[in-house]
FIMI-600492 format. One record per atom (N, C-alpha, C, O): residue number from 1; x, y, z; atom name. Coordinates in steps of 0.05 Angstrom, whole numbers, always signed. Layout:
BEGIN
FIPA  seq      c1      c2      c3  atom
FIPA  NUM       X       Y       Z    CA
...
! end
This chain:
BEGIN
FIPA  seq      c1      c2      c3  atom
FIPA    1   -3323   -1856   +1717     N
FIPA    1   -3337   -1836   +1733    CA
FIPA    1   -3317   -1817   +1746     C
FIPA    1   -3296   -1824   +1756     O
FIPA    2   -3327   -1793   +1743     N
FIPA    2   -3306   -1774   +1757    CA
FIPA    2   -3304   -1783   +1796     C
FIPA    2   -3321   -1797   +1808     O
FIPA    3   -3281   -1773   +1807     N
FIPA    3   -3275   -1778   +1831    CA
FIPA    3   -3297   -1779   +1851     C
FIPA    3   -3302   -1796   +1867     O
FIPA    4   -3311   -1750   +1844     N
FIPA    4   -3326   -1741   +1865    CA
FIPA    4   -3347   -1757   +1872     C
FIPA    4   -3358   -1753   +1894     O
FIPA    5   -3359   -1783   +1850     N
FIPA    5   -3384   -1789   +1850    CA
FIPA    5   -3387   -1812   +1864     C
FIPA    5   -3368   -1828   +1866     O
FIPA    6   -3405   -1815   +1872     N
FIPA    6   -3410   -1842   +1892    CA
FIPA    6   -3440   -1835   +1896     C
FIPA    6   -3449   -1813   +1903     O
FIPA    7   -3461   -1865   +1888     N
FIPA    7   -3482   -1859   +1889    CA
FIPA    7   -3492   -1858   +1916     C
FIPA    7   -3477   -1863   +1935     O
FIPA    8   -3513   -1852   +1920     N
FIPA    8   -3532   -1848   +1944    CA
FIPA    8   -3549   -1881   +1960     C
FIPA    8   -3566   -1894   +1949     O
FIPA    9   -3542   -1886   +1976     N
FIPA    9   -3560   -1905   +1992    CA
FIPA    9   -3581   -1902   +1999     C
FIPA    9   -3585   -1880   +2009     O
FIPA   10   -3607   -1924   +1998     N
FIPA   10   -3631   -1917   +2007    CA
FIPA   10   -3624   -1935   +2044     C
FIPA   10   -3607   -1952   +2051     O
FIPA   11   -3647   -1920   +2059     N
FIPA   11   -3652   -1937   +2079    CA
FIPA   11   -3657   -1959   +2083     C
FIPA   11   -3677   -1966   +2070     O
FIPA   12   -3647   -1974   +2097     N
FIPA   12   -3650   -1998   +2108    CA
FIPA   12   -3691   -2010   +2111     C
FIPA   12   -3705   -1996   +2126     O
FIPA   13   -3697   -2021   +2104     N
FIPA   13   -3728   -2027   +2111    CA
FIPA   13   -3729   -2034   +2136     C
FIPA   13   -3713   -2046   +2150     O
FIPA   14   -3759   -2020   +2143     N
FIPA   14   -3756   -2022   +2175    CA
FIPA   14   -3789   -2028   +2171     C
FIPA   14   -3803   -2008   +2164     O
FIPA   15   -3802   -2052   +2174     N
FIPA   15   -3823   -2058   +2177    CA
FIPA   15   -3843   -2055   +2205     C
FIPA   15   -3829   -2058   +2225     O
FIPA   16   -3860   -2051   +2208     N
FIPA   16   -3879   -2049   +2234    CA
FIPA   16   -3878   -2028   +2235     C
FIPA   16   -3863   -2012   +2224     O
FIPA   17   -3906   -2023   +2256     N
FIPA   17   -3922   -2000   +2271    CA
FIPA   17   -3900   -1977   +2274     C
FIPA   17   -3875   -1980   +2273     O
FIPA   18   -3912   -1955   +2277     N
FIPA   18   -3897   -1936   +2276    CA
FIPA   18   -3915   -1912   +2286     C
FIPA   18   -3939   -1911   +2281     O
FIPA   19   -3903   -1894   +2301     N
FIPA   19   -3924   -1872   +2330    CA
FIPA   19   -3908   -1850   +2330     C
FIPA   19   -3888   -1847   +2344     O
FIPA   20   -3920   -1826   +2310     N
FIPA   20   -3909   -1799   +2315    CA
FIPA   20   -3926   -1775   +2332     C
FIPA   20   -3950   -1770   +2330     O
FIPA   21   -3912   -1765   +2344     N
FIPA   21   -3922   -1738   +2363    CA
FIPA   21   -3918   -1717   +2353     C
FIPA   21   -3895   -1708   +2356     O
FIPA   22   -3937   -1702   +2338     N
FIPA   22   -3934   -1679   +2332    CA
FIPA   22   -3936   -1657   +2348     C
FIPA   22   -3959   -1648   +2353     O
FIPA   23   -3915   -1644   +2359     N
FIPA   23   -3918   -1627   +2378    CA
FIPA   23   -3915   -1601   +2367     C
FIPA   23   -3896   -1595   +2352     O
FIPA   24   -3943   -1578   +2376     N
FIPA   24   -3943   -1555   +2365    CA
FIPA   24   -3927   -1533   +2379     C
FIPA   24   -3924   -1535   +2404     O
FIPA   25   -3920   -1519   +2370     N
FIPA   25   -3896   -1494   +2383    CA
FIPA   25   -3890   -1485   +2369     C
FIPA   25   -3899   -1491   +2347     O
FIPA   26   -3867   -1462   +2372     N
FIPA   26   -3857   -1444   +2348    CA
FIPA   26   -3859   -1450   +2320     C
FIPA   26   -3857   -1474   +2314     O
FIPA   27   -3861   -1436   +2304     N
FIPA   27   -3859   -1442   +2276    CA
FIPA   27   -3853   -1416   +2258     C
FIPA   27   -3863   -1394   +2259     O
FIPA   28   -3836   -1425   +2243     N
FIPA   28   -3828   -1406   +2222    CA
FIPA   28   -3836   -1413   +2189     C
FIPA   28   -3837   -1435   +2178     O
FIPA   29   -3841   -1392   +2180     N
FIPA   29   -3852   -1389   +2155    CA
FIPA   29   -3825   -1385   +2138     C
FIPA   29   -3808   -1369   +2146     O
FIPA   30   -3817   -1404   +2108     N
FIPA   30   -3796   -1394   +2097    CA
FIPA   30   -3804   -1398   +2066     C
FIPA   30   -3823   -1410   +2056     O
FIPA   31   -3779   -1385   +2053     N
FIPA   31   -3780   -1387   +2022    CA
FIPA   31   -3743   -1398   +2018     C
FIPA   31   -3722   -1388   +2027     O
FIPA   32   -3749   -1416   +2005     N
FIPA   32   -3728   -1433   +1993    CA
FIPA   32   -3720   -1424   +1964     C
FIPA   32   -3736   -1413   +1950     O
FIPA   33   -3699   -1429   +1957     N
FIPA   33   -3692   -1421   +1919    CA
FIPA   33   -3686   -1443   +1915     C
FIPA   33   -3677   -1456   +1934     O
FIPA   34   -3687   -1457   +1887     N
FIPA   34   -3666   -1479   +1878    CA
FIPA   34   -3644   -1462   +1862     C
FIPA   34   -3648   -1442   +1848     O
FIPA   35   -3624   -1474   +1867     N
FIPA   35   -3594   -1469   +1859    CA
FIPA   35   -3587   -1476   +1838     C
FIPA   35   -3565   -1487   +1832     O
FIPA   36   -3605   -1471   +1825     N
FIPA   36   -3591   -1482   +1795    CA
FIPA   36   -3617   -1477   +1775     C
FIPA   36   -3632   -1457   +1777     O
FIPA   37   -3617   -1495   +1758     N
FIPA   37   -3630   -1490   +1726    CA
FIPA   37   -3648   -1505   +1738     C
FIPA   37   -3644   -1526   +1750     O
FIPA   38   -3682   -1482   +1732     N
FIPA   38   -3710   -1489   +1733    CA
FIPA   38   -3709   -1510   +1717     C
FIPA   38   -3717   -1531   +1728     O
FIPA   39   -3701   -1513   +1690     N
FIPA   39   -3701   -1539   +1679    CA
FIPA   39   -3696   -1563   +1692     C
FIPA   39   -3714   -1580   +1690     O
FIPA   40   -3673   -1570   +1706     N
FIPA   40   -3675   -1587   +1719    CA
FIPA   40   -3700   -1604   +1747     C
FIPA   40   -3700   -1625   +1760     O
FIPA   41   -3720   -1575   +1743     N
FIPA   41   -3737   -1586   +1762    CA
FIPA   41   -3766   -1592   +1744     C
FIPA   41   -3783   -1609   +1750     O
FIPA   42   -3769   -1573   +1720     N
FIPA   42   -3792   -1570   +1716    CA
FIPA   42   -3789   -1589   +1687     C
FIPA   42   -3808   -1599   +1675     O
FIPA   43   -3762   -1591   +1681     N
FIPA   43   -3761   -1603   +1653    CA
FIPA   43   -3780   -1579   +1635     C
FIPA   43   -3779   -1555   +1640     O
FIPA   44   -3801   -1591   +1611     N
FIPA   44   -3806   -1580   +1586    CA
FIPA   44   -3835   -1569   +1589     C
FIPA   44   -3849   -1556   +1573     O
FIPA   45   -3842   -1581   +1619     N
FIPA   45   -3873   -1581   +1621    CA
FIPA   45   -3890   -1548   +1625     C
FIPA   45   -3913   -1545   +1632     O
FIPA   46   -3873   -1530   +1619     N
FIPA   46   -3883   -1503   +1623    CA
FIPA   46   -3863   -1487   +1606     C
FIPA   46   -3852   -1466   +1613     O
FIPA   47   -3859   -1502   +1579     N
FIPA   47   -3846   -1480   +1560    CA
FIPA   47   -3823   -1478   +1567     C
FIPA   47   -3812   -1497   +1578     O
FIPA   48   -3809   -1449   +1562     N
FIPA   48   -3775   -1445   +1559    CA
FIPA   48   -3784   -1434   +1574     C
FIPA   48   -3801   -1417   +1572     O
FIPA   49   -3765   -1449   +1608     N
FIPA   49   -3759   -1438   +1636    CA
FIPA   49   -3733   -1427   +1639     C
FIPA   49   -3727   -1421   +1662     O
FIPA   50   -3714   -1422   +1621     N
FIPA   50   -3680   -1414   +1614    CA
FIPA   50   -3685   -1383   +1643     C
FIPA   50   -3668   -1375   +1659     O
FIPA   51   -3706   -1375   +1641     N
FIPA   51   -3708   -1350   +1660    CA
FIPA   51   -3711   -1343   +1687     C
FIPA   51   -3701   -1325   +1702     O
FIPA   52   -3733   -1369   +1691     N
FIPA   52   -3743   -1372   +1710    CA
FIPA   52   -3729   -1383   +1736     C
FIPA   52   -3709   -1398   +1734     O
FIPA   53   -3740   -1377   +1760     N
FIPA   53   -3742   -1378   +1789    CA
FIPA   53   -3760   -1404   +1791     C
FIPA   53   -3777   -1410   +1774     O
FIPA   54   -3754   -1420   +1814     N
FIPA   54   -3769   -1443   +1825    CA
FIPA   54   -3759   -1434   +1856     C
FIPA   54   -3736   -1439   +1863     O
FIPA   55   -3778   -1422   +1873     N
FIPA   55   -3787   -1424   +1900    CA
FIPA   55   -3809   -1446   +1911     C
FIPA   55   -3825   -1460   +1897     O
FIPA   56   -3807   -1447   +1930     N
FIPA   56   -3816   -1455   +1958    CA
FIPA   56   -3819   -1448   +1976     C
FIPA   56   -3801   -1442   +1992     O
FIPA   57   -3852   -1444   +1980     N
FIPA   57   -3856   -1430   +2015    CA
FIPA   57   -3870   -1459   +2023     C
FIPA   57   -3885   -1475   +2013     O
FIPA   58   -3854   -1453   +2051     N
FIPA   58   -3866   -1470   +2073    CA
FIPA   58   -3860   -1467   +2101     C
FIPA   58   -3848   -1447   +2105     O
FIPA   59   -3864   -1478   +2115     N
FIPA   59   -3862   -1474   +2144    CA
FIPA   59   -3849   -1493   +2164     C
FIPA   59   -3859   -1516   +2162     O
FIPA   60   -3835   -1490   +2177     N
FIPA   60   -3817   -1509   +2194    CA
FIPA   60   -3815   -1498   +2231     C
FIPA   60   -3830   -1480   +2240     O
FIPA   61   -3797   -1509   +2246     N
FIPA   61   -3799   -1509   +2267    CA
FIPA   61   -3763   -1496   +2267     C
FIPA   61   -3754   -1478   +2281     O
FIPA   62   -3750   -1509   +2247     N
FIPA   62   -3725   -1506   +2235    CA
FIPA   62   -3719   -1509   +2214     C
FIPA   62   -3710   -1530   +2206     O
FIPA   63   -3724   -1485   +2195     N
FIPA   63   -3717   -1488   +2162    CA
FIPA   63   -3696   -1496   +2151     C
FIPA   63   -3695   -1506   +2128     O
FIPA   64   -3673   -1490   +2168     N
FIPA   64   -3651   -1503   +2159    CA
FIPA   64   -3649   -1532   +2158     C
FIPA   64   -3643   -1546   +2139     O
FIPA   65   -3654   -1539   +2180     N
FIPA   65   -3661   -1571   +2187    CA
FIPA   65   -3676   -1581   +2154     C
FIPA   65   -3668   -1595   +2136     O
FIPA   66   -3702   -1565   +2159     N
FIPA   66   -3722   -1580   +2129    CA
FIPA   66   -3706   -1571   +2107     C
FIPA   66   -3703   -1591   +2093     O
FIPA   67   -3695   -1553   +2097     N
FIPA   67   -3679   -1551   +2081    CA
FIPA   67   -3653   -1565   +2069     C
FIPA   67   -3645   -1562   +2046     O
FIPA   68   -3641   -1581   +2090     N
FIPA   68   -3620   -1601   +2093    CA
FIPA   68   -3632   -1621   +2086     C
FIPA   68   -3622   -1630   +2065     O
FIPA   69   -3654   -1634   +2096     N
FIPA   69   -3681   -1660   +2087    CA
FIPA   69   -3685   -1657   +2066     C
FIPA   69   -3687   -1680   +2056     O
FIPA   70   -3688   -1638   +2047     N
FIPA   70   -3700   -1629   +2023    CA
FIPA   70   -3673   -1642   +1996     C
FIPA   70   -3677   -1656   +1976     O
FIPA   71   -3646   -1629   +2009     N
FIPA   71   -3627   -1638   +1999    CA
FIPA   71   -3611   -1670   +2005     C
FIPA   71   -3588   -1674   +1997     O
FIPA   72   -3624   -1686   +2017     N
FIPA   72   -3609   -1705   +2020    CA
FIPA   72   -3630   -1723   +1992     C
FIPA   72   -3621   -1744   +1984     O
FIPA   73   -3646   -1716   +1985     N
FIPA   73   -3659   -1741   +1974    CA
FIPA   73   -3650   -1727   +1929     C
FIPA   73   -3655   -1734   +1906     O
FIPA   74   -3633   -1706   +1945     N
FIPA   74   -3617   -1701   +1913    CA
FIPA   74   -3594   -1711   +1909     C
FIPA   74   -3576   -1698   +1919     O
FIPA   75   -3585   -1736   +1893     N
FIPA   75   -3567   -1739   +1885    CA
FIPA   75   -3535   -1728   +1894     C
FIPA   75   -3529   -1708   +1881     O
FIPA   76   -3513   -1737   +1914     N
FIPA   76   -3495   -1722   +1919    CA
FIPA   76   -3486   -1713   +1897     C
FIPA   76   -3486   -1689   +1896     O
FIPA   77   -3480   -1724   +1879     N
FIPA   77   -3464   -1712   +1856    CA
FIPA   77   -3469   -1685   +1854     C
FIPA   77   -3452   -1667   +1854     O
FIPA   78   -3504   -1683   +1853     N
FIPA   78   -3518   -1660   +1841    CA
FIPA   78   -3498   -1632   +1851     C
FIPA   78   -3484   -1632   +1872     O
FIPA   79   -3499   -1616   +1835     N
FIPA   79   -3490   -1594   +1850    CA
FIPA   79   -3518   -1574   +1850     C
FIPA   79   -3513   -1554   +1864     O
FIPA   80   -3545   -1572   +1839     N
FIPA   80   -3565   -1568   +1848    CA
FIPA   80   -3570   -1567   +1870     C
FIPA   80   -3566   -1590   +1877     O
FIPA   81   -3579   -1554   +1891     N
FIPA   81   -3593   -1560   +1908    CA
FIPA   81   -3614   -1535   +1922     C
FIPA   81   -3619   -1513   +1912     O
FIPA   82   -3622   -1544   +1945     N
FIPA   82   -3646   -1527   +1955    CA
FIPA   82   -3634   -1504   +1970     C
FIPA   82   -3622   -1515   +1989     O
FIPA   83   -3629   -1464   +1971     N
FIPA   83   -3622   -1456   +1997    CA
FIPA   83   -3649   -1444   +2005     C
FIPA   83   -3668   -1439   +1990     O
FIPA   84   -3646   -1440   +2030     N
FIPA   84   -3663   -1415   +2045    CA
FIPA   84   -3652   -1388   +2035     C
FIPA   84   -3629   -1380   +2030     O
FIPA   85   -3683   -1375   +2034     N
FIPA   85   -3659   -1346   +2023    CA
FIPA   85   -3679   -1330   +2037     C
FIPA   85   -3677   -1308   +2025     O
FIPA   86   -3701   -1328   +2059     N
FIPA   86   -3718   -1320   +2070    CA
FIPA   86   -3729   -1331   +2091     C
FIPA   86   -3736   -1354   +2089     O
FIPA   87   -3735   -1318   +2118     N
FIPA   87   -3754   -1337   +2138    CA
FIPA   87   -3763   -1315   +2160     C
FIPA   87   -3753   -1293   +2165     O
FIPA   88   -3776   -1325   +2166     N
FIPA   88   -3796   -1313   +2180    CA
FIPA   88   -3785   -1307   +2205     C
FIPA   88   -3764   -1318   +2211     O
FIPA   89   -3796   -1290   +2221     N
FIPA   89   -3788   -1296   +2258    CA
FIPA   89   -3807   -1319   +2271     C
FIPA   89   -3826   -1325   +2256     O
FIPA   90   -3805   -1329   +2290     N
FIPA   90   -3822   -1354   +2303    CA
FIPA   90   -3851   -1339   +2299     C
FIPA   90   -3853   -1314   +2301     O
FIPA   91   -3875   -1357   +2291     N
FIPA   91   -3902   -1351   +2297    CA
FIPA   91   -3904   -1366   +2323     C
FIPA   91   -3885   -1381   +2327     O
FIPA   92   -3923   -1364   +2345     N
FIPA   92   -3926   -1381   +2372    CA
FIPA   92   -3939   -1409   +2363     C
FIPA   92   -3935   -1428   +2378     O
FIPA   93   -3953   -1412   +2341     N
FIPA   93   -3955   -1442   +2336    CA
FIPA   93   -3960   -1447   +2304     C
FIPA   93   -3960   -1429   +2287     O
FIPA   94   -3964   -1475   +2298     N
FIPA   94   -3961   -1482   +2278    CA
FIPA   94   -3984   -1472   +2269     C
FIPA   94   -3980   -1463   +2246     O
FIPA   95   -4019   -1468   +2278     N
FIPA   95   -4034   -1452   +2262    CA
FIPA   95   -4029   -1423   +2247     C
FIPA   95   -4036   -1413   +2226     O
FIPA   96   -4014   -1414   +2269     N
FIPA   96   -4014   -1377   +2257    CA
FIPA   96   -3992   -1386   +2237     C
FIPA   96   -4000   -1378   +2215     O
FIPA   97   -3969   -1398   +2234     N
FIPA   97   -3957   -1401   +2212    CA
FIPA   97   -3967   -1410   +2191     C
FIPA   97   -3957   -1403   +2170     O
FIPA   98   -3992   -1430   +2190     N
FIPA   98   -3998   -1435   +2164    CA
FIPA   98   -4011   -1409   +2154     C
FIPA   98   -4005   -1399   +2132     O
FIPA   99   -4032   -1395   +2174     N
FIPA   99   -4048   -1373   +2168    CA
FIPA   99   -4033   -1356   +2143     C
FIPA   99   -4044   -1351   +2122     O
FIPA  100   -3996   -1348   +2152     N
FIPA  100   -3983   -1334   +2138    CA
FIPA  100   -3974   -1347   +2111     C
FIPA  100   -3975   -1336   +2089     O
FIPA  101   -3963   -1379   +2116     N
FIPA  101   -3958   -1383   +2092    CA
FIPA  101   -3982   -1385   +2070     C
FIPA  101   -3980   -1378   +2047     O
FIPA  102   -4005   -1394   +2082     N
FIPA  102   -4024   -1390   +2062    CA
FIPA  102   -4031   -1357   +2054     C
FIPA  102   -4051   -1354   +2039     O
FIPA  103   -4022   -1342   +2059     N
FIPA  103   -4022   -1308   +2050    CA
FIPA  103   -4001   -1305   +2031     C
FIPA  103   -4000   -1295   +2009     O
FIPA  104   -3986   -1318   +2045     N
FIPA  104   -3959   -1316   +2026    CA
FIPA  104   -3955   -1321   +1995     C
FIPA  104   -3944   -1309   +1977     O
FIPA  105   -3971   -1347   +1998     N
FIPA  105   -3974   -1360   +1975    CA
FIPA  105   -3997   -1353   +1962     C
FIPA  105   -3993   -1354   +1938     O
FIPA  106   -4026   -1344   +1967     N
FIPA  106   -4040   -1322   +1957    CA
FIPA  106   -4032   -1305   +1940     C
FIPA  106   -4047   -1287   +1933     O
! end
């Protein structure tokens, strides 16, 4: 194997209850690119993608943050990965941001 590679670890299992707070506040609306060959995401299932774009809209509190999340569950090796290449200014909560990303994606 070349130098660089070293596989990826899964988490530790962590059994029992578990209590999240979703707290609503700012939110930003974004569009992500993948970095590399649509093939590698879509494979064969939509014809010859050799051309094509694979985006992502969605919405975060911190896109960079979800964008970093997005890329840890890719392979380090990969040199693929997810950037931001668009985002929104803060909406005041998480409803008016979906409002937009669902326009967006309209």
């Amino acid at each position: 194997m070349e130098d660089g590679f070293s596989p990826s670890k899964g988490f530790p299992a962590a059994p029992g209850p578990r209590k999240v707070e979703m707290v609503d506040g700012q939110c930003k609306v974004y569009l992500m690119c993948w970095q590399g060959f649509a093939s590698g995401l879509l494979g064969d299932r939509f014809g010859d993608v050799s051309e094509a774009a694979v985006v992502k809209v969605g919405m975060s509190s911190d896109p960079a943050r979800r964008c970093a999340g997005l890329n840890k569950s890719i392979p380090p090796a990969s040199i693929d990965k997810w950037a931001v290449v668009a985002e929104s200014n803060p909406f005041p909560n998480v409803s008016a941001a979906a409002v937009a990303e669902q326009r967006l994606k309209d």
